[in-house]
C-alpha positions, 0 to 999 in steps of 0.5 A: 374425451370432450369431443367423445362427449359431444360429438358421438356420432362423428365419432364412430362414423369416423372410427368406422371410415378409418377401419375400413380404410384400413382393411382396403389398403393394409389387407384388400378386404383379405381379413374381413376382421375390421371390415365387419368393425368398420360396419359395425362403427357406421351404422352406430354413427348413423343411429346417434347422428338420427338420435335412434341411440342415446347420445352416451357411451354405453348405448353406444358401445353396445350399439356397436358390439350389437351392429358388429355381430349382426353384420358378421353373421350375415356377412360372414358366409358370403364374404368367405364364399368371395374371399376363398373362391372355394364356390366359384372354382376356376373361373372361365366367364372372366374378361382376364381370359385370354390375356397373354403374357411372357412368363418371367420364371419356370412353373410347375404344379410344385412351383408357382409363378408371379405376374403383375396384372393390373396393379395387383400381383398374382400367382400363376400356375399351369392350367390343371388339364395340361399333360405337360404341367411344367411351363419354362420361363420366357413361353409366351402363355394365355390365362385360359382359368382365374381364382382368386388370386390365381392364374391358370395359364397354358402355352399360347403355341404348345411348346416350351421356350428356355432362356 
């Protein structure tokens, strides 16, 4: 615990790089839990670091408690707005629609699919205006709506192939 003593700030500046380290790889800011932490840690770190906190551990503490609940009451809202996508429901503006992919199994309003777009992998659902909404592996469909998420797709050519 001598290092906690003599070097507090790069402690929780530490401590707060590693938590949202964390939350990026382990969750991809999906719990937002020690995101709110991580900001919480960083902006105790940079107080000690400007001396604004005393250098000991119960102002630092507290620092953190206090910096934690202020960033997850103004943070909270917006964040679970973005996360959930409840707000933005299905979204046509964005530069993923349009891109057109072989679907690799059947889908269906009861059965979703799964489709690795850059990097990430997604779960694909037949568009929700369709009159047919089952769509067989191997058609060829166009994302024409986006959820967090989500790929709405339709067929490119307005039939069904079967493998």
């Amino acid at each position: 615990m001598d290092i906690l003593a003599i070097d507090q700030a790069g402690f929780w500046l530490a401590l707060g790089f590693v938590l949202l380290a964390i939350e990026l790889v382990a969750f991809g800011l999906g719990s937002g839990v020690l995101l709110f932490g991580s900001v919480g840690a960083l902006i105790t770190g940079a107080l000690l670091w400007f001396g604004v906190v005393p250098n000991d551990s119960i102002p630092a503490i507290a620092c953190f408690a206090i910096s934690t609940a202020v960033s997850t009451a103004l943070l909270w809202i917006p964040f679970k707005r973005l996360q959930s996508g409840a707000e933005l429901g299905n979204d046509r503006s964005s530069d993923i629609i349009g891109h057109q992919f072989l679907l690799s199994s059947d889908i269906s309003l009861q059965v979703h699919g799964q489709q690795k777009y850059s990097g990430i992998q997604w779960r694909v659902e037949p568009a929700r205006d369709l009159k047919n909404p089952e769509i067989k592996a191997g058609t060829e469909v166009s994302v024409s709506a986006v959820q967090v998420g989500a790929f709405f797709v339709k067929p490119v050519n307005n039939e069904t192939v079967s493998n």
